[in-house]
KOLVO-443483 format. One record per residue: residue in one letter; x negated, z, y of N, C-alpha, C, O in turn. Coordinates in steps of 0.02 Angstrom, whole numbers, plus 50000, padded with zeros to 5 digits. Layout:
REM residues N
aXZYXZYXZYXZY;...
REM end
This chain:
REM residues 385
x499575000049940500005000050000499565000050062499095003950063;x499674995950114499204995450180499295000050223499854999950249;x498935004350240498925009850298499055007150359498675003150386;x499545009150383499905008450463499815015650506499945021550494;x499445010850579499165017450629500055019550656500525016450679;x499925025950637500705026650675500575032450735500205037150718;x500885032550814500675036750865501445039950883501965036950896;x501285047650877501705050450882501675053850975501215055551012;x502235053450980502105057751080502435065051064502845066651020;x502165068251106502245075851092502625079051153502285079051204;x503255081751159503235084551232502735088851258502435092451219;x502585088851329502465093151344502275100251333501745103151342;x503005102951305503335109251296502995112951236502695118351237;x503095108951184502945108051110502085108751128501835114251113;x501635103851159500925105551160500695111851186500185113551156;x500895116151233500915119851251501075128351209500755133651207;x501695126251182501725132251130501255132251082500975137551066;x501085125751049500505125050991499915125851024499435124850987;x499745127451089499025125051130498515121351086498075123051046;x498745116151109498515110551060497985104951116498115101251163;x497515106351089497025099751131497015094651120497285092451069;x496575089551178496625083051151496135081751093495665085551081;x496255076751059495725075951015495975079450936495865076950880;x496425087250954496345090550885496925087050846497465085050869;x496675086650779496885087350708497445091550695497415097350712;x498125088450657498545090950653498805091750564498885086050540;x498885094850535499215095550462500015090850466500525092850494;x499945084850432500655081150430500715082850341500265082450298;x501245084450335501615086950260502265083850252502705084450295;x502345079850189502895078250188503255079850119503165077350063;x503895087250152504245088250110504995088050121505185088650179;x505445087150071505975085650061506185080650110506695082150141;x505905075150125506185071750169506085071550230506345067350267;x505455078450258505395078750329504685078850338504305081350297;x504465075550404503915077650421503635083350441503835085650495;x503175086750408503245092950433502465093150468501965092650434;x502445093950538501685095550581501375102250594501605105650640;x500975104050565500595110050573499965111050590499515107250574;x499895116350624499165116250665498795119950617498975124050574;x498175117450635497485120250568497425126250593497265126650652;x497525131250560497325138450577496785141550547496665141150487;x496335145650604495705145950553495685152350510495995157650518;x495385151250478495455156750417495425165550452495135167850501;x495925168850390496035177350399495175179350426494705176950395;x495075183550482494495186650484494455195950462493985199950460;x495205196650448495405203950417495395208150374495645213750372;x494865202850307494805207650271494195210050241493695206850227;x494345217450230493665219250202493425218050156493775217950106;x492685216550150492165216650075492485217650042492945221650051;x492335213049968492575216849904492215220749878492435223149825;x491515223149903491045227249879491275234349921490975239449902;x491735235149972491845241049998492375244549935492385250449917;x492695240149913493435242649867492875245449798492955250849771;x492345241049780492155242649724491705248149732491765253149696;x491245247649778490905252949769491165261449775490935266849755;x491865259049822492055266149848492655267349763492775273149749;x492855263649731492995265049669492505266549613492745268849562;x491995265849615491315267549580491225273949581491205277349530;x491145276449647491195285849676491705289949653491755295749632;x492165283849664492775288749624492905291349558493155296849545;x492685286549510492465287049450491805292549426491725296449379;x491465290749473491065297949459491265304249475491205309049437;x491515304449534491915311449561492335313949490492215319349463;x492725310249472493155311349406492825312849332493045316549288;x492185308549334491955311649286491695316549279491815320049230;x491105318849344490855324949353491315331549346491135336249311;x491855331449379492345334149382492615335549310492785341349296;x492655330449262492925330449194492405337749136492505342749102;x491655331949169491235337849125491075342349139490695345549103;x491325344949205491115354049221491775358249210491875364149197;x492215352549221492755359549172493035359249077493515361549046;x492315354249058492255353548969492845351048953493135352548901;x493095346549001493635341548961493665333948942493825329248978;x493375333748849493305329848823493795326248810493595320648794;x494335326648808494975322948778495415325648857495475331348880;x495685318048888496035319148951496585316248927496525310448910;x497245319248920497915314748944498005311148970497695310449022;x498425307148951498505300449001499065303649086499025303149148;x499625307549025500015310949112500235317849075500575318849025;x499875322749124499825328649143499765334149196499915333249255;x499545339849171499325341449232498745340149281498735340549342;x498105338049223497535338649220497685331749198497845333349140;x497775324649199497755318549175497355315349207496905317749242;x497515307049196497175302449224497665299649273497455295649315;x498485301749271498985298649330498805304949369498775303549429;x498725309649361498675314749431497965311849464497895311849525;x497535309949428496995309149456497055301449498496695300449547;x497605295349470497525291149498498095291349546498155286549583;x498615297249552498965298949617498575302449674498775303549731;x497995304049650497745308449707497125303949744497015303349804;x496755300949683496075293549712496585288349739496575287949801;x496955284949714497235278549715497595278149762497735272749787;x497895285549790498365285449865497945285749917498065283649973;x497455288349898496955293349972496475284049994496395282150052;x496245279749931495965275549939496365269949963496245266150010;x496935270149916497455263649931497755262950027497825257850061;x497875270050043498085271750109497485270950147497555268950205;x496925272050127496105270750180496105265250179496115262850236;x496115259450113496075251250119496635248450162496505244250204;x497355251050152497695248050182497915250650273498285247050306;x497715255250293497695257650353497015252150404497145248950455;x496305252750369495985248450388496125242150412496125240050470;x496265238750345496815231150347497155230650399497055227150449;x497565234350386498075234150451497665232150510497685226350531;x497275236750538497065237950605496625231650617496585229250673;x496195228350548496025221650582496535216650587496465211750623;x496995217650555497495211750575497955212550598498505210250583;x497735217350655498595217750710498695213450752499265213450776;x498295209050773498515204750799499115200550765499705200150782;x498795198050719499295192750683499765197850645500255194950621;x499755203450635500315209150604500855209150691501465210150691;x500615208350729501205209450792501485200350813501945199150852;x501165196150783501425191250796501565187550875502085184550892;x500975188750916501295189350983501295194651053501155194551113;x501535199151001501865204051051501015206251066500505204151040;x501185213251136500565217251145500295221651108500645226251087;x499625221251093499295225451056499425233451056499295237251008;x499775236051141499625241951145500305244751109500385250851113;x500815240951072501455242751035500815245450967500565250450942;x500805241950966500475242850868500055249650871499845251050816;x499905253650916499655259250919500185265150904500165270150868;x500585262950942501275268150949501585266550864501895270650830;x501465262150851501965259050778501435262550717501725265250670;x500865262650716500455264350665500475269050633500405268150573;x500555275450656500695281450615501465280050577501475280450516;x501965278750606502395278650564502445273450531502985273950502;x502125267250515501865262550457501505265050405501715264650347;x500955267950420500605273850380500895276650344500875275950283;x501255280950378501595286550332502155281750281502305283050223;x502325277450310503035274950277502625273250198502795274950141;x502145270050217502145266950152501655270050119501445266550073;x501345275850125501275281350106501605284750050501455287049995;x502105284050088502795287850050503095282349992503315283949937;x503055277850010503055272349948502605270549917502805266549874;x501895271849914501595272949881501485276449805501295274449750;x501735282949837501665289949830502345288549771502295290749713;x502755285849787503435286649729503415281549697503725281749644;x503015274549717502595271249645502385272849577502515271349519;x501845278249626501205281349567501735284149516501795283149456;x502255289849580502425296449500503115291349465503465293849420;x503255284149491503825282249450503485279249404503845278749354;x502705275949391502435272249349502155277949300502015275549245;x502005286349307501785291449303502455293549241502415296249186;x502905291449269503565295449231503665288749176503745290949119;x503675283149178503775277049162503165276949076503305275349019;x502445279449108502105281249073502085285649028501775284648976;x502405291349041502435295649004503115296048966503235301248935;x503425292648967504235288948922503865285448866503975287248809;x503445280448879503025275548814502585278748776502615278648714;x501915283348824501325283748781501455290948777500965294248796;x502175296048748502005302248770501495308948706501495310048645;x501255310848746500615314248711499965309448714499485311048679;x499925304048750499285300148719498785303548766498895304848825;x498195304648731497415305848782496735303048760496565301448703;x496415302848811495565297348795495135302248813495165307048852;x494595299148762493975305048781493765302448846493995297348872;x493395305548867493185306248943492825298148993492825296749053;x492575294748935492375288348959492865286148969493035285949029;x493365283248916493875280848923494335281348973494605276548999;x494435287248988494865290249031494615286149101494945282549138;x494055287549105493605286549168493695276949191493815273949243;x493565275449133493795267849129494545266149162494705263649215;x494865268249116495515266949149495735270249222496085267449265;x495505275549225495675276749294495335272549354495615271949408;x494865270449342494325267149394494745260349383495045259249435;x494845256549347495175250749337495795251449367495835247849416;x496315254849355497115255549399496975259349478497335258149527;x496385264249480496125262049561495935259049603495915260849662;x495705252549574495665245149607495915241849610495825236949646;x496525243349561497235238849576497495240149598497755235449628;x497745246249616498105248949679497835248049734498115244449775;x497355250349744497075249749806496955240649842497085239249900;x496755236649798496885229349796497425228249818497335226049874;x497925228449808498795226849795498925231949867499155228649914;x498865236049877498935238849951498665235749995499045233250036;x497825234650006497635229150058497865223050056497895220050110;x498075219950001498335212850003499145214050047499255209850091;x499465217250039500115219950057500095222150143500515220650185;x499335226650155499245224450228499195217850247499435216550302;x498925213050212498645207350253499245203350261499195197650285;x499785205450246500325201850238500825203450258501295199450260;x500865209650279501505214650309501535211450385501025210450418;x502145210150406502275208250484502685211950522503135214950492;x502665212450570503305216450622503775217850604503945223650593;x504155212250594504765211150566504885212050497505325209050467;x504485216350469504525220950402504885226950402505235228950355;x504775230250464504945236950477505835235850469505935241850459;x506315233850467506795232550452507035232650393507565235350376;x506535228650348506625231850272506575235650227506885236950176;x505815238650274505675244850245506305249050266506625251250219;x506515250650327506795256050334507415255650294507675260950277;x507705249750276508415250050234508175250350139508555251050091;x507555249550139507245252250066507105259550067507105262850015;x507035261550112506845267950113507385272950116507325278550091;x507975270750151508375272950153509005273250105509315278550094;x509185266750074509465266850010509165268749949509535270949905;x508525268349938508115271049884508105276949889508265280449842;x507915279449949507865287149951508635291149930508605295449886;x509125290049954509955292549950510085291049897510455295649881;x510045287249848510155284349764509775286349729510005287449673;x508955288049740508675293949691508835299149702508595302849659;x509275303349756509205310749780509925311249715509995315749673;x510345305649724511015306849686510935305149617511415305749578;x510355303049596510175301349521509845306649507509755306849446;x509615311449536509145318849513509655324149527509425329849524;x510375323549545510675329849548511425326449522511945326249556;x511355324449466511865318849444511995325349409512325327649454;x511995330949355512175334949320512195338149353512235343249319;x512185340349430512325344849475513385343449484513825347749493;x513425337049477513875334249511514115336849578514615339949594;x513425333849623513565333249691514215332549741514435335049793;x514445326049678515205322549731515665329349724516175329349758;x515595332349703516065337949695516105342449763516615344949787;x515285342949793515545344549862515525338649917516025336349944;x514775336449933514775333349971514165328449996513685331949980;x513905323050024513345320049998512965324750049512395323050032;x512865329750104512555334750141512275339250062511785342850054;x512535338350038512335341749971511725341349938511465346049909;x511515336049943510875332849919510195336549955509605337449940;x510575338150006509835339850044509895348450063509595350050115;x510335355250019510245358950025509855361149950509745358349897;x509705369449986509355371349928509685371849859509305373649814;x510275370749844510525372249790510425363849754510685362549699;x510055359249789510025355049750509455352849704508985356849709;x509335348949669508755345349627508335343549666508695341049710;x507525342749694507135341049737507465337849813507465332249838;x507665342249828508265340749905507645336949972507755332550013;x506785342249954506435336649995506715329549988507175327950026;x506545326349955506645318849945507385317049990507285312550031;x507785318549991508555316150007508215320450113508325316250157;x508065323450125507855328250181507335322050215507345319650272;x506975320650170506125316650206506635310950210506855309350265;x506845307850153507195300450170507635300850234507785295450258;x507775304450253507985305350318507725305150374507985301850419;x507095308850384506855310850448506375303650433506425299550478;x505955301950376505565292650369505995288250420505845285550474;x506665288450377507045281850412507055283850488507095280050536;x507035288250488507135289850563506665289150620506815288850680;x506075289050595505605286750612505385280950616504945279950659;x505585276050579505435270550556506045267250606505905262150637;x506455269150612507015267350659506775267450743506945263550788;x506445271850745506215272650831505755268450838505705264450884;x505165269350766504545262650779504815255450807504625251850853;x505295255050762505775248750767506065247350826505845242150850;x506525250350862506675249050921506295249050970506455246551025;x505655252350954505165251151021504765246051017504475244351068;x504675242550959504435236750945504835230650981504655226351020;x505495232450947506015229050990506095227151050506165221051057;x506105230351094506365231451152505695230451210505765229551270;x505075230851172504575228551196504515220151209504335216851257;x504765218551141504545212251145505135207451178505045201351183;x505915211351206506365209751213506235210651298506325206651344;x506095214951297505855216051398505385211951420505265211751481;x504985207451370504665199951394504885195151378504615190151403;x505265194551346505775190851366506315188051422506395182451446;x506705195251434507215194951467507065199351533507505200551575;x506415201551537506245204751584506735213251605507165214651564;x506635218351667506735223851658507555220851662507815216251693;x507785225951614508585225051607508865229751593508875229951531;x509205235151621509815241351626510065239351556509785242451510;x510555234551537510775236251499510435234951424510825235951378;x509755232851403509285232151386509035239851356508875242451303;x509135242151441508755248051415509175256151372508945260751339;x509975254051400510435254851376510435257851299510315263551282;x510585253351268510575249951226510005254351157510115257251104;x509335252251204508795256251176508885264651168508835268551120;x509045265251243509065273451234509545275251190509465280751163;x510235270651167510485275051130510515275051041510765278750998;x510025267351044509385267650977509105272150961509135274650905;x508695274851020508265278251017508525286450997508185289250954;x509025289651024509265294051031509675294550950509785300350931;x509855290050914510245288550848509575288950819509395294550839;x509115286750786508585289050780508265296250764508075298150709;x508255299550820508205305050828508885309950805508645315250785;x509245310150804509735310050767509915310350713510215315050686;x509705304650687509565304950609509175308850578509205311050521;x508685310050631507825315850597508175321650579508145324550525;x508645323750649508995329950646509145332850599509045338550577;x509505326650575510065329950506509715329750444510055330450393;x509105328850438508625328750376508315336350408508285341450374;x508125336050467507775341850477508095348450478507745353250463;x508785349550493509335352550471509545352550430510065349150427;x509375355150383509735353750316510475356850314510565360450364;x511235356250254511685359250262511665365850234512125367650197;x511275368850245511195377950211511535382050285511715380850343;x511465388850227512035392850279511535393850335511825395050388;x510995393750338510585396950399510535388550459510395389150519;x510655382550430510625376950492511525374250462511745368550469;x511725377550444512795375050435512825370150513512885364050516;x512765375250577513045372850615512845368350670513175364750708;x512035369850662511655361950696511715357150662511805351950693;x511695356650587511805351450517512495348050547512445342250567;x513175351750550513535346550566513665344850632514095340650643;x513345347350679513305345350737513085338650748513395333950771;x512505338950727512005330550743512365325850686512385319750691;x512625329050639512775322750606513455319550629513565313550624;x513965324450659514365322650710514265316950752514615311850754;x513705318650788513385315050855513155307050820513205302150857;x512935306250757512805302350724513435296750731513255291050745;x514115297850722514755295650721514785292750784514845286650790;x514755296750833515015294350914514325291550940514295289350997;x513965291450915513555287350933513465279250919513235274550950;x513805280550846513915273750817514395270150872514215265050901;x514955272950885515565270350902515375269750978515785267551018;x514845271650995514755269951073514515264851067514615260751112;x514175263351021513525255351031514115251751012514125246951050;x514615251250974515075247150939515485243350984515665237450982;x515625249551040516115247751090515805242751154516055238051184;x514915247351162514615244651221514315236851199513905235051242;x514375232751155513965230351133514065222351185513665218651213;x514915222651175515145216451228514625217151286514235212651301;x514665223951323514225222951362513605221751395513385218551443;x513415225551351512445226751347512095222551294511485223151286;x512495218051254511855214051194511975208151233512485206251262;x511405205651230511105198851245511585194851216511935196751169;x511615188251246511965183351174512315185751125512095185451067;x512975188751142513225193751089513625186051063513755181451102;x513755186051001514285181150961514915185050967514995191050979;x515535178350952516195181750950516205184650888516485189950875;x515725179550830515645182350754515445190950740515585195250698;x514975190250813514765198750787515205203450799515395207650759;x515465202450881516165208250906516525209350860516595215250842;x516925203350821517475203050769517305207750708517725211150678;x516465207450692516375211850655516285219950652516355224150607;x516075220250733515905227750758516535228650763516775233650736;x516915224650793517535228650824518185231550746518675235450751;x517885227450675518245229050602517855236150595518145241550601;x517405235750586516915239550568517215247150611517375251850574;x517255247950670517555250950719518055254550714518135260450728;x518515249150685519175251850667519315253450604519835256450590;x518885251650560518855255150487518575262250476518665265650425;x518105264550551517755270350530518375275750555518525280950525;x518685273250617519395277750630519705282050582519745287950567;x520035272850553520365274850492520395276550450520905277750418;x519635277450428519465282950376519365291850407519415296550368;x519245292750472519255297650515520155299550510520395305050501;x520415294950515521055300050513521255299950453521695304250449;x521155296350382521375296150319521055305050308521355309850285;x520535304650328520075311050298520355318450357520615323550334;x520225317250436520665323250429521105323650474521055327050525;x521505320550461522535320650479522755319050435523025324350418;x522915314550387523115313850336523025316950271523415317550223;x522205319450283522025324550191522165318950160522595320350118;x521985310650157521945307350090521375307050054521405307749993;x520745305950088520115304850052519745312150050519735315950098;x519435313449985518855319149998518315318350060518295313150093;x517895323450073517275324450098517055319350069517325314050084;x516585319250027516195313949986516345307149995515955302950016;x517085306049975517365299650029517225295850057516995290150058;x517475301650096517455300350186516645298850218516525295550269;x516095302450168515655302850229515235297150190514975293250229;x515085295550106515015288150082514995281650127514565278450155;x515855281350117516055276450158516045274750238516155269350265;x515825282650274515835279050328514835278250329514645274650375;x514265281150282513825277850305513685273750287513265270650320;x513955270550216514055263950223514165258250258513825253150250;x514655258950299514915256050370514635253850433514685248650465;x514295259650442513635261250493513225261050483512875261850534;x512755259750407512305259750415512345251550401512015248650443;x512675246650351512715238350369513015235950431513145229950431;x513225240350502513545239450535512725237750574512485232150584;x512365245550594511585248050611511105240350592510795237950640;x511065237250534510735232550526510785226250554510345222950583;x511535224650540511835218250597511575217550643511375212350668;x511535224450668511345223050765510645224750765510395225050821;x510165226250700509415223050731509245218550705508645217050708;x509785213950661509485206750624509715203950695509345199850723;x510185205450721510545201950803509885200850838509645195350851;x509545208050855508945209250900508325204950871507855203050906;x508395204050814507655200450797507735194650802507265191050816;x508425192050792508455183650806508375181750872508235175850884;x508465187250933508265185450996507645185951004507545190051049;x507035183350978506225182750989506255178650953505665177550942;x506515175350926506255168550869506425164250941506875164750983;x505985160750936505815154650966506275152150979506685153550935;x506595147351038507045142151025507085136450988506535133650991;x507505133350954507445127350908507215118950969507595115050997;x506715119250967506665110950999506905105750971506635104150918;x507325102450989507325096150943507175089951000507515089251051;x506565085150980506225080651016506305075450986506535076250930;x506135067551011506445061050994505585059850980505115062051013;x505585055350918504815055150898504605047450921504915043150888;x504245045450959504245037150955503595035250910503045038150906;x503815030150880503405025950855503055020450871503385015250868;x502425019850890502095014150933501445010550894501135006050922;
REM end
């Protein structure tokens, strides 16, 4: 087939967003039917040596062994007290969280996508911790997972040492790769993983409690099965929620520049948020009963304020979204008066269903917020000459 010079014209607009020079080289791809143009990007400069992961897993392995032969333990469990999963929850987090904290920090640029560097300072600790915490309930679910298959199994001390040094480089691997890849617009998922995961294990560990019997505040007093977990999943998301809106609203105020109802909006993000920490940090015991249902109160009318204000204060609001805030709105009522004027639905119910409500209600409006920073769609006329 004979090669034909073909010259494409570029707007303006389009060269400019790509800052594209004269002269440079462009990636043309052709899939499903389209041309697709991409600019050569030069390679990740973010990640560390693979001799830092190995050698600092090398140390670790000795630490463990030394450790093994001064307290004369020839035969190690695989999961115990004294095992090789306690040992690779305690190396494999402390290392996996050092590799991937690092990571991060060389690639915040391209981890913020844009935005200013001085956000990703404010955002870092609670990235840290988040996935920390997911880390951390990896290890002891692969820990518990382990000890279901191999139970009673143990290796003499090399062995042991082997395998642990080997699943500490995979973790720790699999965490920096996971930095190099994590973006802004992650924090959204995490927080609704963290938050449904966290509330569905708290009710799967106090399932022979039968919780629903009083109330899902239940989960997080002392009379329950590890109530931390259902308590932290609280005050995380909550955190992870404020990172989020300040990420937001950062990158939304360069946009749309200083804006009241912008800021609106935020504060009462921000304040829901905090809010949420509350009621993890309050637990429902008799000594916090009455701050516990206080904030989680405030949790409700807070919803229903953004629900109501939204016509006003969101950017580009859709009629699609009102129609949905404004169902959403009127469903949480009506479960408010089913539950108490009517006495139809229990506690448990009532308070299920309405964070159900609010919390896919809560997401809508920052998938809303994130679609306002995506770029506008160009569509340009291509000539052929």
């Amino acid at each position: 087939m004979e090669n034909k010079k073909v010259s494409i014209v570029l707007d303006q607009a389009i060269i400019d967003q790509l800052d594209l020079d004269k002269g440079q080289q462009l990636k043309a791809e052709l899939y499903n039917d389209k041309l697709v143009l991409q600019k050569e990007e030069s390679p990740k400069q973010g990640r560390l040596s693979s001799w830092v992961l190995i050698i600092s897993t090398i140390v670790l392995c000795c630490l463990f062994y030394a450790a093994s032969s001064i307290e004369k333990m020839d035969q190690i469990l695989l999961v115990g007290d004294y095992s090789i999963i306690t040992f690779l929850i305690g190396f494999g987090g402390i290392l996996g969280m050092t590799i991937f904290t690092t990571t991060l920090i060389r690639n915040r640029t391209v981890f913020l996508g844009g935005i200013k560097v001085r956000v990703f300072w404010r955002m870092l600790p609670v990235i840290v911790a988040s996935f920390a915490v997911i880390l951390l309930l990896a290890l002891l679910g692969f820990g518990w997972l382990l000890e279901q298959i191999f139970t009673g199994a143990s290796f003499d001390k090399f062995t042991s040492t082997l395998i642990l040094g080997v699943s500490v480089y995979v973790v720790s691997l699999f965490w920096g790769q996971i930095a190099e890849q994590i973006r802004a617009t992650w924090l959204t998922t995490v927080f609704t993983i963290i938050m449904v995961s966290g509330v569905f294990v708290a009710m799967a560990s106090n399932r022979t409690l039968q919780w629903w019997h009083f109330n899902l505040s239940f989960l997080g007093t002392q009379a329950a099965k590890a109530s931390w977990q259902f308590n932290l999943t609280l005050i995380l998301s909550a955190l992870i929620l404020v990172a989020l809106v300040d990420y937001l609203f950062v990158a939304l105020s360069e946009k749309y520049g200083k804006n009241w109802k912008l800021t609106a909006i935020r504060v009462m993000l921000t304040i829901l948020g905090i809010d949420l920490g509350a009621v993890g940090f309050f637990p429902n015991d008799a000594s916090s009963h009455l701050l516990h249902t206080r904030v989680a109160g405030y949790l409700v009318l807070i919803i229903i304020a953004l629900i109501i204000s939204v016509k006003w204060l969101l950017p580009e609001v859709t009629r699609d979204f009102l129609v949905m805030s404004y169902a959403i709105g009127g469903m949480l009522v009506g479960l408010e008066i089913a539950f108490q004027v009517v006495h139809y639905l229990s506690l448990t119910a009532f308070e299920l269903s309405a964070f159900m409500l609010a919390f896919a209600w809560l997401i809508r409006l920052i998938t809303h917020l994130e679609a306002l920073l995506l770029p506008e769609t160009k569509v340009m006329t291509v000539t052929l000459e």
